[in-house]
C-alpha positions in Angstrom: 56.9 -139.1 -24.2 54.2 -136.7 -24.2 50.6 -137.8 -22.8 48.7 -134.6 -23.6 45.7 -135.9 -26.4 46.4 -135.4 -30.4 45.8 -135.7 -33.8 47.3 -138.3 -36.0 46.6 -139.1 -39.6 47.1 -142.7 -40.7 47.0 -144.6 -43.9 45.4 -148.6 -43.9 43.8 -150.7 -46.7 40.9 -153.5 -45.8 39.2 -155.5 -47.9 35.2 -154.1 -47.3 32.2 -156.7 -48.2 30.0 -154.4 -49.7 26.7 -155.7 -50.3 27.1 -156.1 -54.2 30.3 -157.8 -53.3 28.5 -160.4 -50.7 25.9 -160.7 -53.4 28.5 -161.5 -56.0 29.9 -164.3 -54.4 26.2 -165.8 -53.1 25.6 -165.8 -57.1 27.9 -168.2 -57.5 26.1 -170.7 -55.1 22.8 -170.7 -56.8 21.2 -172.9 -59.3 20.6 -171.4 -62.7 16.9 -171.6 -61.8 17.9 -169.7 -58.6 19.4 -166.9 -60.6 16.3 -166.7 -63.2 14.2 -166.3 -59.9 16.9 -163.6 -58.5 17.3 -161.9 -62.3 12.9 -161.7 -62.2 13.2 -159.9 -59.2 15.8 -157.6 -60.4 13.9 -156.7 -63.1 10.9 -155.4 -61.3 13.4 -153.6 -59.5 15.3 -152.1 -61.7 13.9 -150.0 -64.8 17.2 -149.9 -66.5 17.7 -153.8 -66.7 15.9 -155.8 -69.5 15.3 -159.4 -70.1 16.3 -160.1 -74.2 14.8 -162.2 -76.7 16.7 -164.5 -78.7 16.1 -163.6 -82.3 15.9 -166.6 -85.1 19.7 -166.1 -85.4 22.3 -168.7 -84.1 22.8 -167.2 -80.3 26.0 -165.4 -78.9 28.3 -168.2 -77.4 31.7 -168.6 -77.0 34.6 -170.6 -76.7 35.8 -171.8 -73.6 39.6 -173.1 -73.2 41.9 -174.8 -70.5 42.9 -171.6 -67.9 46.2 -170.3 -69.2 48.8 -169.8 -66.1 49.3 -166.1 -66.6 45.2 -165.3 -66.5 43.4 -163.4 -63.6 41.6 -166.4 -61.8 38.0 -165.2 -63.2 35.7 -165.1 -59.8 38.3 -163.8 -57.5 39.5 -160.8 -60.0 35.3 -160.2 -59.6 35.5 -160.0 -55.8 39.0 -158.0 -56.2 37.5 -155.4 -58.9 34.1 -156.3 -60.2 35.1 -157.2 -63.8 35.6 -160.2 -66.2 38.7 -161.6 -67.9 38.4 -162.9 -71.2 38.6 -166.8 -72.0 40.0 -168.5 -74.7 39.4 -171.3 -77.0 38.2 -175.0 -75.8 40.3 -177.2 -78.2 37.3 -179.2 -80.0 35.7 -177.3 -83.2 32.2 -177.9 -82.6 31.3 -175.9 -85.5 30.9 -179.4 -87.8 29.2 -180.6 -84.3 26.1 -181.8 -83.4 25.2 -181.0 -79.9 22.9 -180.9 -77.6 19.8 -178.1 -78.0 17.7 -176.6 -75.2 15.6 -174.3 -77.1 14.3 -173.2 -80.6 17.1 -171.4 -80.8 20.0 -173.3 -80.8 18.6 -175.7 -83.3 18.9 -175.8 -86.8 21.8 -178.6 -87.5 25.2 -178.6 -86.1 26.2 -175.5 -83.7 28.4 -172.6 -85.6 30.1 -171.4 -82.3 30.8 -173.4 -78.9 30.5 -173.7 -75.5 27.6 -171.2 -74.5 28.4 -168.7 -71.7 25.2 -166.0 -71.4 21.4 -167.2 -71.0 19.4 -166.3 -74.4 16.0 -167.9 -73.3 13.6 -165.8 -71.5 10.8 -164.1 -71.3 8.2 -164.3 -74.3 11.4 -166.9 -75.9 9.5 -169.2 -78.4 10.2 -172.2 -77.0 6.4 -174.0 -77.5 3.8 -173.9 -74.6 4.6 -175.5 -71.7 2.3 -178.2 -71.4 3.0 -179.1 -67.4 1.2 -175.7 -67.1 -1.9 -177.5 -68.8 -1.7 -180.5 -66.4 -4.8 -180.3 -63.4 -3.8 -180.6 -60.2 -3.7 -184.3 -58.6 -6.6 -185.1 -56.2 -4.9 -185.4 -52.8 -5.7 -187.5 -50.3 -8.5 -185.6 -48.1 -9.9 -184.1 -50.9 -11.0 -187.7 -52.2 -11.9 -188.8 -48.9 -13.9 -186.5 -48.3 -15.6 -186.8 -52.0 -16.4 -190.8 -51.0 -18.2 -189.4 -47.5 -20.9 -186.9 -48.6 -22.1 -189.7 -50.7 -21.7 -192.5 -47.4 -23.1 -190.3 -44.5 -24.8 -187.2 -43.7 -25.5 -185.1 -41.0 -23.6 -185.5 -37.5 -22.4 -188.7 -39.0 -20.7 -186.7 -42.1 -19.0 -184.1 -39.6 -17.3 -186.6 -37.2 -15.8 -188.3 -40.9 -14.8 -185.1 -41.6 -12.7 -185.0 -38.6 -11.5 -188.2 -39.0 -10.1 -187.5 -42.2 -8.7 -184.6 -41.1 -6.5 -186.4 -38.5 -5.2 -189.5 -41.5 -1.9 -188.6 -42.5 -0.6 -189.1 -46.3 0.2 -192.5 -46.1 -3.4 -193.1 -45.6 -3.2 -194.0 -41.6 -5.2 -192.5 -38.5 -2.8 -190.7 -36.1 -5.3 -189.7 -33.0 -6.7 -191.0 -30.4 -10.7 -192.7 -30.8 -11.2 -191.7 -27.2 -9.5 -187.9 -27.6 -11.7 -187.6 -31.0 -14.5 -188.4 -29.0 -13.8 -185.9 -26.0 -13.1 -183.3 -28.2 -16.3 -183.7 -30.3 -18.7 -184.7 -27.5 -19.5 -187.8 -29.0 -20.0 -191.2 -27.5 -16.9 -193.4 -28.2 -19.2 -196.1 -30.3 -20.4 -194.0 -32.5 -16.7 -192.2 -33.9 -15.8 -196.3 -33.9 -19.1 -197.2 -36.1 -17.8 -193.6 -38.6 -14.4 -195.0 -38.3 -15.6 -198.2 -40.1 -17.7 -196.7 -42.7 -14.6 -194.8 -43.3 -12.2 -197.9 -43.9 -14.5 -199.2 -46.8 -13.6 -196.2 -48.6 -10.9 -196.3 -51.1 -7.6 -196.6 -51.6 -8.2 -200.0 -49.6 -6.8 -199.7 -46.2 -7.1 -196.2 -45.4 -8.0 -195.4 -42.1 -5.7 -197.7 -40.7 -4.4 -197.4 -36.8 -1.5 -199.7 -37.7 0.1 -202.1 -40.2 -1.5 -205.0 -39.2 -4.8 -203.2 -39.6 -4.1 -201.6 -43.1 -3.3 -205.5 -44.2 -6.1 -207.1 -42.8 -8.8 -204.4 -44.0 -6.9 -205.2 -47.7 -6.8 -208.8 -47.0 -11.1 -208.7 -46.1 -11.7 -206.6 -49.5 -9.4 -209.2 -51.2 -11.8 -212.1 -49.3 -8.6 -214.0 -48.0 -8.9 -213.1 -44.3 -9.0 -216.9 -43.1 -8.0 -217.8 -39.4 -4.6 -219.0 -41.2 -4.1 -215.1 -42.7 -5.2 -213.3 -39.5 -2.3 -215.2 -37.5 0.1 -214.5 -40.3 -0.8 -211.2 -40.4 -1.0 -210.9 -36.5 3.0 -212.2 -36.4 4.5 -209.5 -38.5 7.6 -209.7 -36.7 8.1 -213.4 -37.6 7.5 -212.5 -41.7 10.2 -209.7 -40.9 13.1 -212.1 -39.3 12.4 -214.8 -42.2 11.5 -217.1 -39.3 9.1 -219.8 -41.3 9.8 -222.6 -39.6 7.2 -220.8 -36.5 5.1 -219.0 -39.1 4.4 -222.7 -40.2 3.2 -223.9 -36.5 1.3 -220.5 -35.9 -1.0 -220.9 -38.9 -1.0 -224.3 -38.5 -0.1 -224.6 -42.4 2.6 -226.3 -44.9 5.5 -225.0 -46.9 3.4 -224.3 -49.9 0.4 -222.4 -47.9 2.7 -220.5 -46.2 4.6 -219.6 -49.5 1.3 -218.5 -50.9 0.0 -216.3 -48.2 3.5 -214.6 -48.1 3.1 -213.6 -51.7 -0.9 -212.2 -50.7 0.4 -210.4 -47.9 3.5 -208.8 -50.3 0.9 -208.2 -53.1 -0.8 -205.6 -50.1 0.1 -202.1 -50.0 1.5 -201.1 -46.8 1.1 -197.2 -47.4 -2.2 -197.4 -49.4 -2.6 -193.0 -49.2 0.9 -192.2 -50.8 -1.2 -193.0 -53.8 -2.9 -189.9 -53.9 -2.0 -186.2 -53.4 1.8 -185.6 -51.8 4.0 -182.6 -53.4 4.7 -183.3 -57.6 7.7 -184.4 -58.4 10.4 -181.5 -58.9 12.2 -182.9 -61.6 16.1 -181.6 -61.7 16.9 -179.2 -64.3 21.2 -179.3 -65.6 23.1 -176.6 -65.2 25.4 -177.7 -67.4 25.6 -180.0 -70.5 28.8 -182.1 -71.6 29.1 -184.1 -75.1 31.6 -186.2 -77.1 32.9 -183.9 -79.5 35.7 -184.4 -82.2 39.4 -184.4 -80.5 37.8 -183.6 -76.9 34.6 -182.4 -74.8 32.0 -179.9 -75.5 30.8 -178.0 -72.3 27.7 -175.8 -72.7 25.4 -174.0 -69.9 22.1 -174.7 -70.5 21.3 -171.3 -71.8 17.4 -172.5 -71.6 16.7 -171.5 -67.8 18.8 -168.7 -67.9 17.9 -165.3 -69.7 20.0 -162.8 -71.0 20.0 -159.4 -69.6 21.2 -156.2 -70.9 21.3 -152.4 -70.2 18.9 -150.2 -71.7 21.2 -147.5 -72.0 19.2 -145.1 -74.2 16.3 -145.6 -71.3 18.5 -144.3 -69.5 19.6 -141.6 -71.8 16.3 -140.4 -72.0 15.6 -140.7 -68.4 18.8 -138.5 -68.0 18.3 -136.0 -70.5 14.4 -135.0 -68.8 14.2 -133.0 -65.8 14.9 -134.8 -62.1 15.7 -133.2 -58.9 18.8 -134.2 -57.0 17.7 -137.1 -54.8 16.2 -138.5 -58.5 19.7 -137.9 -60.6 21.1 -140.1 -57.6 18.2 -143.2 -57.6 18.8 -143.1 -61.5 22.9 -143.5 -61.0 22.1 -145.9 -58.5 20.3 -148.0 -60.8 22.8 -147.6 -63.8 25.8 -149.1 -61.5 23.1 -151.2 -60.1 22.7 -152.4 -63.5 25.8 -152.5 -64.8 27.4 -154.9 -61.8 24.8 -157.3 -62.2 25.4 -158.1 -66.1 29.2 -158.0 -64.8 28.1 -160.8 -62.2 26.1 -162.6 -64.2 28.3 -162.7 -67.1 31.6 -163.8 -64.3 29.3 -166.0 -63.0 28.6 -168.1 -66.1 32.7 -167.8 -67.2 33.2 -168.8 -63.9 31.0 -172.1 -63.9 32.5 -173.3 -67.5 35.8 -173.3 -66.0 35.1 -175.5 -63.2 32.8 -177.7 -65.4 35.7 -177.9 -68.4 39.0 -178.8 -65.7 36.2 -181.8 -63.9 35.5 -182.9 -67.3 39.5 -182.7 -68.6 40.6 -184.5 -64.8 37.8 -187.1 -65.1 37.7 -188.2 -68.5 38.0 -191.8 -68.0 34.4 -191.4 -66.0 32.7 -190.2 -69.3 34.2 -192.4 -71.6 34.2 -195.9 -69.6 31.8 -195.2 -66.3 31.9 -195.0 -62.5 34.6 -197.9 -62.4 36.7 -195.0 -63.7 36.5 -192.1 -61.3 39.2 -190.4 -60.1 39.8 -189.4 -56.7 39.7 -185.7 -56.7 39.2 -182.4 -54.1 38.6 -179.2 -54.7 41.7 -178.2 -54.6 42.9 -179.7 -57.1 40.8 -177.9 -59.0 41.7 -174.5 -57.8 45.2 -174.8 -58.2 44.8 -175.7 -61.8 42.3 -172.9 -62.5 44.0 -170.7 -60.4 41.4 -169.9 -58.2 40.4 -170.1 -54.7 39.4 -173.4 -52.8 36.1 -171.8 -51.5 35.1 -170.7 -55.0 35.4 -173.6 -56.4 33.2 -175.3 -53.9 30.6 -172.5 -54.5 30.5 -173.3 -58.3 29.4 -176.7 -57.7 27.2 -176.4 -55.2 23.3 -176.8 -56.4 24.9 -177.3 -60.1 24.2 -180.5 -62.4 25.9 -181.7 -65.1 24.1 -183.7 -68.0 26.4 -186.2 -70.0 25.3 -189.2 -72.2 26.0 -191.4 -68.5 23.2 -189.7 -66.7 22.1 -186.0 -64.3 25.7 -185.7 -61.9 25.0 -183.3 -59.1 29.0 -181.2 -59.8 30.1 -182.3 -55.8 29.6 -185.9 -57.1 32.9 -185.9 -58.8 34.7 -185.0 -55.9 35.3 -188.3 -53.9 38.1 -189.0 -51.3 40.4 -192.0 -52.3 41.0 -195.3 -51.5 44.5 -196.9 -51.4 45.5 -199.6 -54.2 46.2 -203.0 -53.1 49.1 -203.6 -55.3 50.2 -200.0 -54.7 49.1 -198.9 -57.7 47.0 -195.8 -58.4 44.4 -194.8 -55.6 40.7 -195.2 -56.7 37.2 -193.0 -56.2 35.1 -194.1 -53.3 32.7 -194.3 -55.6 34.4 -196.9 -57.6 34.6 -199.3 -54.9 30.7 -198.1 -53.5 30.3 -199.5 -57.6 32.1 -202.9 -57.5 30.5 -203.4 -54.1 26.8 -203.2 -55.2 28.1 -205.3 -58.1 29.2 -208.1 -56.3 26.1 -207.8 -53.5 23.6 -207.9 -56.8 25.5 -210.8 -58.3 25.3 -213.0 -54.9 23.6 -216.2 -55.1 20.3 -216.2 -52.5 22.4 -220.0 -51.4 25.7 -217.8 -50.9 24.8 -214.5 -49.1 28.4 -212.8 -48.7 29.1 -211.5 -45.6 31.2 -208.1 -45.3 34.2 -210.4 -44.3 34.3 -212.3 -47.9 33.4 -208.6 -49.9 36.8 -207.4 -48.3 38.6 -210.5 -50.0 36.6 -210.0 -52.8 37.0 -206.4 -53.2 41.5 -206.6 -52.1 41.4 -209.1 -54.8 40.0 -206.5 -57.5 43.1 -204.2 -56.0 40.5 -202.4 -53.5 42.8 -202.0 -50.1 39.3 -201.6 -47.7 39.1 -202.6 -44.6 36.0 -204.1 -43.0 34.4 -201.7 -41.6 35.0 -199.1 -44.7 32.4 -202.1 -46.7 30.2 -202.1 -43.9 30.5 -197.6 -43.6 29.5 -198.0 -47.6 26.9 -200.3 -47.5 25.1 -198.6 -45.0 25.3 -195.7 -47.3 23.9 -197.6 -50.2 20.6 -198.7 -47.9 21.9 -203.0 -48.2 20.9 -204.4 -45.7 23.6 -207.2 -43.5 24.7 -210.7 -44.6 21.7 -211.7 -42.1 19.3 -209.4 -43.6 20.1 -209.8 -47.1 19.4 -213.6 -46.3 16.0 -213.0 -44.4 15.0 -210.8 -47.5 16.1 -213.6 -50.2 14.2 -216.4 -48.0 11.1 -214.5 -48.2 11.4 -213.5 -51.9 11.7 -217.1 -52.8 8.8 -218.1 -50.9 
């Protein structure tokens, strides 16, 4: 064996994550209001890329169909070699169906095709002004604070305020230190407390607080029912929160019926009096993906609304071509042709990709959308794959950040996956969510004389066929935020007060 140094030419094959290919499979993972944000970005980008307008014609859409065994598993063939396999037919006509319409453009009666795959809203779509652009900004918290202290003080007076407000947080309470406000400001101590006061006459009623029992009494004096009687109820918080009545009645010094009607004055306060103002607006959740009843079956449509359809402007590109360019220039303009070209690719595997998925969930959990959560199945993501023919991990990309709409309510796609709980006759296992179901039934159907305890919901729940042990029903209704047997009694005593 020689050991003198030498050439040797070798042959291997690696699968290389290129960065189209990493982006590829993050597309899959976003949101369709993600991908508009992603495509916007592209399109400053790229000069070749171009966002389409719908014209008053029914849109482009197409069929989708259960995954036939010998077909290319549609997001892995992408990763393997960037292109898209064709689908076939969903078995429901919806031509004679009406369905559901996100935009001017898929209106007009019943829908001639089916299950839409590519965006065909977008920029300058008709769709009517969007009056939530219209809407003025809500006054927040400081902002009206501060409105309320130019006209109460002025001067030092109005500065130290302003400092005060600074330090309330949003559910309207003080979080500093009097004394380190003081030091910091080189005030005397009196004075930031005299501010402080003018400042908890301001409203929302309460504001200002240093702690609940404050916030309740300052609401309790503007409400002119802050008797000796109140200010030991309110003073005993801890007592109204353990149900204990029987020593709220010998601390204010008071009968059952008193003490019944102070506990509905003090419930009537608002313990977080700032969230009323201000705070980030509501994001409401846009779908992803729409499901209806349709004739023998399900229609499945993308909500083509938040997602617009791009194209290549190939005689741009043409005419950029055909003018004169320098080397370095012919290669930024290929660049942005393949650049181009991939992302319509992705976009278009992207959106074949997620009505796959969406059809086989709706196909394995029917019963769910014709008779309700009592009805789910258990089911993983596997089982998916294996009857798409995909991979595990794509699968679990496609429903992350997705949401299906359906005439039950907005699903988050992971919500049908649920792991499964054995029968008690040894019959068919059931959802977790089923049983997280029956169990907020039978806790909202309890008598406030008969609180349940987790003991009787297992006896309850084995004799609806539920096999659960007890600490499963405890595990779920912690989940569900309900509170103990002893809690759940505490809460009823003080509701019926």
């Amino acid at each position: 064996m020689s050991l003198a140094p030498r050439l040797d030419l070798r042959q291997s094959q690696s699968l290389v994550m290129t960065p189209q290919l990493q982006q590829a499979i993050r597309l899959l993972a976003l949101s369709n209001l993600e991908v508009e944000g992603f495509i916007a970005e592209e399109l400053e980008k790229n000069p070749l890329l171009e966002a389409t307008v719908p014209d008053d014609e029914a849109p482009v859409i197409e069929r989708e169909a259960p995954p036939e065994r010998d077909a290319p598993a549609a997001a892995d063939e992408l990763v393997l070699v960037g292109e898209g396999t064709g689908e076939a037919a969903l078995d429901v006509d919806l031509g004679a169906e009406s369905f559901h319409h996100d935009s001017p453009a898929d209106g007009g009666g019943g829908m001639d095709g089916a299950l839409g795959v590519s965006g065909v809203s977008g920029p300058g779509a008709e769709d009517g002004p969007d009056f939530d652009s219209f809407a003025a900004a809500d006054l927040n918290l400081a902002d009206h604070l501060l409105a309320q202290a130019g006209l109460a003080v002025d001067g030092a007076d109005l500065f130290i305020a302003a400092h005060l407000i600074d330090q309330i947080d949003e559910a309207g309470y003080l979080t500093a230190s009097l004394l380190d406000i003081a030091n910091r400001l080189g005030v005397p101590l009196a004075r930031v407390e005299a501010v402080l006061a003018v400042v908890q006459t301001f409203e929302p009623t309460g504001v200002g607080a240093r702690s609940l029992a404050e916030c309740l009494t300052l609401q309790a004096r503007e409400a002119d029912r802050y008797d000796p009687c109140m200010a030991r109820l309110i003073d005993n918080l801890d007592l109204v929160a353990r149900g204990d009545m029987a020593r709220l009645r010998r601390v204010c010094d008071v009968d059952d019926e008193d003490l019944a009607d102070m506990i509905r004055e003090l419930r009537g306060y608002d313990p977080k009096p700032g969230c009323r103002y201000g705070g980030e607006p509501t994001q409401s959740v846009v779908p992803d993906v729409y499901v209806a009843k349709a004739k023998g079956g399900w229609a499945v449509e993308l909500n083509n609304a938040t997602l617009p359809r791009v194209l290549v402007n190939r005689s741009y590109y043409q005419e950029l071509s055909g003018g004169p360019q320098d080397k370095s220039s012919k290669a930024w303009l290929s660049d942005c042709l393949a650049s181009a070209n991939w992302l319509v690719k992705a976009l278009d595997q992207r959106q074949r990709t997620i009505i796959r998925v969406a059809t086989e969930i709706v196909r394995q959990q029917e019963a769910f959308f014709l008779h309700g959560v009592a009805h789910l199945k258990p089911m993983t993501l596997r089982q998916i794959a294996d009857v798409i023919e995909m991979h595990e991990s794509t699968v679990s990309r496609v429903t992350s950040n997705k949401y299906l709409h359906c005439a039950r309510g907005l699903f988050e796609l992971k919500y049908f996956f649920t792991s499964a709980i054995q029968s008690a006759d040894g019959g068919e296992a059931v959802s977790a969510q089923a049983v997280k179901s029956a169990l907020r039934a039978l806790i909202a159907a309890e008598s406030p004389k008969a609180i349940l305890s987790d003991d009787t919901l297992v006896e309850m729940l084995n004799a609806k066929g539920f096999d659960i042990a007890r600490r499963t029903v405890a595990k779920y209704r912690e989940a569900m935020n309900i509170g103990s047997s002893v809690q759940r009694r505490r809460q009823k005593a003080l509701e019926g007060s």
